[in-house]
N, C-alpha and C positions, 0 to 999 in steps of 0.2 A: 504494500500500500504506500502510495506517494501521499507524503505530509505536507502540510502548508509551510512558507518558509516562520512564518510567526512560531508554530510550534518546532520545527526544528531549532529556530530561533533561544524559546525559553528552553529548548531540553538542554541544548548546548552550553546557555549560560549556567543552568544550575546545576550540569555536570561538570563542567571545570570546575565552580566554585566547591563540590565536595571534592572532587580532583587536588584543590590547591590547601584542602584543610586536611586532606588526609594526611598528603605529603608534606607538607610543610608543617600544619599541627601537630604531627606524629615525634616532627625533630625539634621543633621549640617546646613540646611538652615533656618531652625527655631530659634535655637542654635544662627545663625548670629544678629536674630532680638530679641534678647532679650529673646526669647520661648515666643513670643507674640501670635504666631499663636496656639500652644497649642496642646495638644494629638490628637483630633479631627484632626489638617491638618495633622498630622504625620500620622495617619490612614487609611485619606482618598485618601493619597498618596500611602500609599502599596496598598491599592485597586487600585487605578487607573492605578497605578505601574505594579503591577503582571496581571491584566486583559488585559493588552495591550501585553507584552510579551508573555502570554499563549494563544490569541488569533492568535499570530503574527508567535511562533514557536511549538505548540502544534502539531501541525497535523505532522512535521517534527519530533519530539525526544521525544514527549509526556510533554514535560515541567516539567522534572525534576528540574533544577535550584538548586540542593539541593542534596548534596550528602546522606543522610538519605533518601531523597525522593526515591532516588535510588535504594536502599538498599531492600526500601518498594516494589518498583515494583520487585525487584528480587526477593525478598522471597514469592512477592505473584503470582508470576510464568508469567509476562509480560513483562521480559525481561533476556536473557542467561550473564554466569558467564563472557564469554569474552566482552559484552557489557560493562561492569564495567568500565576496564577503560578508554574505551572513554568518556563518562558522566565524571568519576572523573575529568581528567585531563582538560576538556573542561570547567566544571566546574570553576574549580582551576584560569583558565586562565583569564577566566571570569570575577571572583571574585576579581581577584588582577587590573583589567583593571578596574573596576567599582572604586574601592578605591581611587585607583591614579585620576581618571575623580574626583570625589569629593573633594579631599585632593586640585588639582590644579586649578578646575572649581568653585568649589562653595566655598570651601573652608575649613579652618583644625581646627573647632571649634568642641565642642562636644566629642572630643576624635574619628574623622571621623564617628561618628554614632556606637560607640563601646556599644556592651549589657552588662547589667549588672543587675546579682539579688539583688534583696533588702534584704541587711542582717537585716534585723529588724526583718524579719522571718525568723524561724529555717531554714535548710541547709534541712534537708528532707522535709519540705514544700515547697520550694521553688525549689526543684528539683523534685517533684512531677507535680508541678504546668506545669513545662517544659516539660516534658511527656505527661500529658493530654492536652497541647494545640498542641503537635504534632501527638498525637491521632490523636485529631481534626481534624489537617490539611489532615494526610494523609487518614484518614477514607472518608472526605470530596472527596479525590480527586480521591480514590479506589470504590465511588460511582456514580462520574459524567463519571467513565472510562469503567465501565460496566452496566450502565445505557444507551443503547446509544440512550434514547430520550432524556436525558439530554447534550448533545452534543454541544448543542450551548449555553449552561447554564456554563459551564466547566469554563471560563473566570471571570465571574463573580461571582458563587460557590467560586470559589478557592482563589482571592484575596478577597471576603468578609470574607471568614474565617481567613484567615490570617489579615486582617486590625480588626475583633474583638476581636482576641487572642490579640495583640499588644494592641488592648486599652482596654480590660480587663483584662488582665493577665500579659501585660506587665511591670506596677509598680511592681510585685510578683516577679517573675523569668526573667523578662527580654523578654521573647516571642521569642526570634530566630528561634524557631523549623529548623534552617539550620546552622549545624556544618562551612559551609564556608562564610556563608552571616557574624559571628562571626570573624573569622581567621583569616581574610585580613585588617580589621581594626584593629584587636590587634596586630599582628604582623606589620603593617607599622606608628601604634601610639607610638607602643614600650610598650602596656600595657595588657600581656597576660597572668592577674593576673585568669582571672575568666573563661577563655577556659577551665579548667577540667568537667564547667557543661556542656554547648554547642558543646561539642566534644564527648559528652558521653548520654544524656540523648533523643538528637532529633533521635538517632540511636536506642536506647530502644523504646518509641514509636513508631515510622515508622516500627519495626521488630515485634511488639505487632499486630500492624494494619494488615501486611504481613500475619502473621502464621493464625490468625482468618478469614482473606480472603483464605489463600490457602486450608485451612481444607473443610470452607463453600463453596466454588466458583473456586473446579482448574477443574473442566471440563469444565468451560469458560475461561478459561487463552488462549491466545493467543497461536496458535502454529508456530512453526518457521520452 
């Protein structure tokens, strides 16, 4: 069933916005206690995080949450160029509404849940590393989308991939694989030292995943 863009519209904003409280409330609430609770609850909160949202607005917008995600389903031909920016800006809206919840609800430890890669390793490894976890992601989610006995796997596919990039790969490059789940905490921390990776590298991934799916799979692409 094709949704109106109003309602793809609200599903989008109100799933980033649990998108940006999962993830980033999961690390500023940890943060509050000391990081007592440790990578594992940080993890097991984007899982639980993004499984709830993508069960909850999936079937309305597809569960982007992500503007690269986006990007992905464009180029792999399941979703038109004027879709854009409703996703982005809903997105956008989303993302800054999620912040502000965490900064005033939970609280403004942690740098609000701000990613950051680990300069210990080189700048190409570590923007590598960003790449192949958004591979991941999106290859993950460009499978449970044309799978469709995987359908009701979709939920939980998509936030465990995303909850084991975060605690493997995370220490590396920081795990974002989402250009705006980044943005909104660097811009309202005031600390948008390291947005040149996260703005640049979750969109090379997701476009890598895109072209390899439209080559193999566009006479199953969705028609409009």
């Amino acid at each position: 069933m094709k949704y109106s863009n109003l309602i793809i519209f609200v599903s989008e904003l109100l799933g980033t916005f649990g998108l940006l409280v999962a993830a980033t409330g999961s690390i500023v609430y940890d943060s509050s206690l000391g990081n007592t609770l440790g990578p594992i609850f940080v993890a097991a909160i984007h899982f639980l995080g993004l499984a709830i949202v993508v069960y909850a607005f999936g079937k309305y917008s597809m569960a982007h949450f992500n503007p690269a995600v986006t990007i992905g389903y464009f180029i792999s031909g399941y979703i038109k160029a004027k879709a854009l920016p409703v996703y982005f800006v809903a997105q956008a809206i989303g993302a800054f509404l999620g912040t502000f919840f965490v900064k005033y609800v939970i609280g403004s430890y942690a740098e609000l849940g701000l990613n950051f890669p680990n300069y210990s390793y080189s700048i190409p490894l570590f923007y590598g590393v960003e790449i192949i976890a958004t591979i991941l992601l999106m290859g993950v989610i460009l499978t449970v989308v044309h799978i469709k006995g995987l359908n009701k796997l979709t939920g939980i596919a998509i936030g465990g991939i995303i909850a084991l990039d975060v605690y493997f790969l995370g220490p590396i490059s920081g795990a974002s694989m989402n250009p705006i789940r980044s943005l909104t905490p660097a811009i309202v921390s005031g600390i948008p030292d390291d947005l040149w990776l996260f703005l640049t590298a979750p969109f090379i991934g997701s476009a890598i995943v895109g072209v390899v799916y439209y080559k193999k799979f566009s006479k199953f692409k969705y028609q409009e």
